[in-house]
N, C-alpha and C positions, 0 to 999 in steps of 0.2 A: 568432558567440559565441567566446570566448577564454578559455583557461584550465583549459580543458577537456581529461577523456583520451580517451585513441584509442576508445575505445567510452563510448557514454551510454547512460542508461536513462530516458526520457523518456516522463513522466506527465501527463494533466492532471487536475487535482482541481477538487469539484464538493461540494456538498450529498452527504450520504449516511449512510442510517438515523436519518435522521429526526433529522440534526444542521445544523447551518451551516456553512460553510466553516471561520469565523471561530472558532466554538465548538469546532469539530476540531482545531485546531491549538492553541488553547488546551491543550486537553487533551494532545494530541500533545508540546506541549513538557513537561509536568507527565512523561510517560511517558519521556522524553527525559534530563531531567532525574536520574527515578529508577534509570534505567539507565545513567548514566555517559555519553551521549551515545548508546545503544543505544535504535531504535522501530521498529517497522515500521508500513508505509503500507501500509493492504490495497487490490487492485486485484482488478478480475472478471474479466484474461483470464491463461492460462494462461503460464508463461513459457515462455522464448527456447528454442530447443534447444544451443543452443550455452551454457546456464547452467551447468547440471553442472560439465563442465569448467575452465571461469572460475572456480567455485566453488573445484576442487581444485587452480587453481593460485593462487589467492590475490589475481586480477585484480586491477586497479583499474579501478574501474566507476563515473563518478559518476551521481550523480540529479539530474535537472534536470526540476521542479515548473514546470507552467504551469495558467493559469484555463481552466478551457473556455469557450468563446465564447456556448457554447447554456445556456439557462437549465436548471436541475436536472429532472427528471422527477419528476410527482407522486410516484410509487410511493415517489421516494428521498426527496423531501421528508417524504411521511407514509405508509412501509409501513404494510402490518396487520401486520407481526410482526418483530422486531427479533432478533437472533441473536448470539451471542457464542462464541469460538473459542478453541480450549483448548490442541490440539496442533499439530505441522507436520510436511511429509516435508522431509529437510535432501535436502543434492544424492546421499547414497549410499543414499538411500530409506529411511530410517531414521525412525522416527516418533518425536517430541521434544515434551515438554510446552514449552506459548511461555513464554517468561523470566517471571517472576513482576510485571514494572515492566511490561510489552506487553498491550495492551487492544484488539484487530481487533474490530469487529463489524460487519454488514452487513444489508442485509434479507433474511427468509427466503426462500429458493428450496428447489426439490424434487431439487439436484444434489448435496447432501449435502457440500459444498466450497468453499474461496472462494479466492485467492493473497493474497499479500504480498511488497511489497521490505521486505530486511530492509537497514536503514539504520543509519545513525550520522553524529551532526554535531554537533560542539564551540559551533556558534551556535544561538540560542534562533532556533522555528521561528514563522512568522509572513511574511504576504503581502507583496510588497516589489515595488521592480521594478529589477533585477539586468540589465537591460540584454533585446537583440532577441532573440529565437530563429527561426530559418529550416526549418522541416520538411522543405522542398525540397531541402534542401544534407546529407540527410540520406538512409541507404535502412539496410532490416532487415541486421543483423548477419548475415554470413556469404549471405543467403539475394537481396542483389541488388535485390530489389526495394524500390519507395520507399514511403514512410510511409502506409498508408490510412486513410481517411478517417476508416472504425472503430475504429482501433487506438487506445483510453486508453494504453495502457501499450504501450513495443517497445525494446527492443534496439537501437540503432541504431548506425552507423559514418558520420564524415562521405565524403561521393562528390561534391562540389561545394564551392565560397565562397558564401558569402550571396551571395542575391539583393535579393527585397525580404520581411523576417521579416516573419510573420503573426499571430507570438504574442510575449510575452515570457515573461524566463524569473521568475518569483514565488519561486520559495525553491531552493537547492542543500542537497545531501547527498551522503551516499557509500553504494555497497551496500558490504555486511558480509558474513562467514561466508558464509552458503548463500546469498545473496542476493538472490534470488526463489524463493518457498518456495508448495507446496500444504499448504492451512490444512484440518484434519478436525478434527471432535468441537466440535459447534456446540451450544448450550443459549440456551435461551430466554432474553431478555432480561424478565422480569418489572416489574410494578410496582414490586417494592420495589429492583431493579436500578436501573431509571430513574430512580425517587428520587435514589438515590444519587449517579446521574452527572449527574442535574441540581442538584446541589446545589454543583459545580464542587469539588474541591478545592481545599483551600490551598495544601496543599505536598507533599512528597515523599512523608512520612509518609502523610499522608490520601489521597494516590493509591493507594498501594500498596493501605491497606486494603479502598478502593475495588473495585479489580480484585480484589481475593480473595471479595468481597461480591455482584461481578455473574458470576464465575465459578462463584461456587458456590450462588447463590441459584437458579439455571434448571433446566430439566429440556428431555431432549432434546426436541429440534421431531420432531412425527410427519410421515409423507408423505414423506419424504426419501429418495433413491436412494444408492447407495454411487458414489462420481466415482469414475471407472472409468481406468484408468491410460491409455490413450491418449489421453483430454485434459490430461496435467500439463503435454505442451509445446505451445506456439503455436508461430510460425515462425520 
């Protein structure tokens, strides 16, 4: 892969909360859009430890989106419970309501938490195919070891040339700001939420209203733990 910086942040996306790929990105470019080219992309593991500081020196970190190979998991196809996210810690631990145009939501779990790459990208977002990506020609940021098997989401530095790529690469971005963020203050996705976001917006406008409507229509999910600060960082 070419063009790329010294450090990537390498995702693969999938069906999630009970959306389609296809449908996610729709909307994802609508949020894109309303934010000046500002979205984030929520993911389930914790970020990098070496983010923090990439944060505070203003890195350049891109994002490089691929398809997973395995078909989506019922649960992500059709949770029982749908979740929407309110605020985030930036990299000085500081807790921030998410920008007014950002819509994360995921399906409910009992850890009280979810992440996000917080992103930016001047092109409308949507599945493509951008050329090969090689996981092998890759290993975790600062930490040596190579890509596993389980990692959605990692930090990586190239440590090799392509061999033979496995995946390709579906859509670029850039991290932003805090650039992998812990997401707190989840509220229920309701009926009349789901309405909403099944009705697709048109435009910028209607996104916006949108996200104010499934923000504020929920009430918090019961059964939930407080995410306890030594899970913010993965490896």
């Amino acid at each position: 892969m070419t063009g790329a910086t010294e450090r990537i942040c390498w995702t693969r996306m999938q069906s999630e909360a009970g959306e389609g790929l296809h449908k996610i990105l729709r909307r994802k470019d609508l949020e894109r859009r309303a934010g000046a080219g500002l979205f984030f992309w929520g993911v389930g593991n914790a970020p990098s430890r070496a983010i923090p500081a990439l944060a505070k020196a203003a890195a350049a970190v891109d994002v490089i989106f691929s398809v997973m190979k395995s078909k989506p998991k019922a649960i992500d196809v059709a949770p029982d419970l749908t979740v929407a996210w309110r605020s985030y810690v930036d990299a000085e631990g500081v807790t921030r309501p998410i920008p007014a145009n950002v819509l994360v939501t995921s399906r409910a779990s009992t850890r009280g938490c979810h992440y996000a790459l917080v992103c930016r990208s001047d092109e409308p977002l949507s599945v493509a195919d951008e050329g090969p990506f090689d996981p092998a020609a890759y290993r975790n940021y600062g930490a040596g070891r190579g890509v596993g098997a389980s990692q959605v989401t990692a930090l990586l530095e190239r440590c090799a040339p392509d061999r033979t790529p496995t995946y390709r690469v579906a859509m670029r971005a850039a991290l932003t700001g805090a650039l992998w963020v812990k997401l707190i203050d989840p509220v229920v996705v309701g009926p009349d939420a789901r309405r909403a976001l099944e009705a697709e917006p048109a435009n910028e406008d209607e996104w916006l209203r949108t996200v104010s409507t499934v923000r504020s229509s929920g009430r918090s999910p019961k059964a939930i733990k407080h995410c306890q600060q030594p899970s913010l960082f993965a490896i």
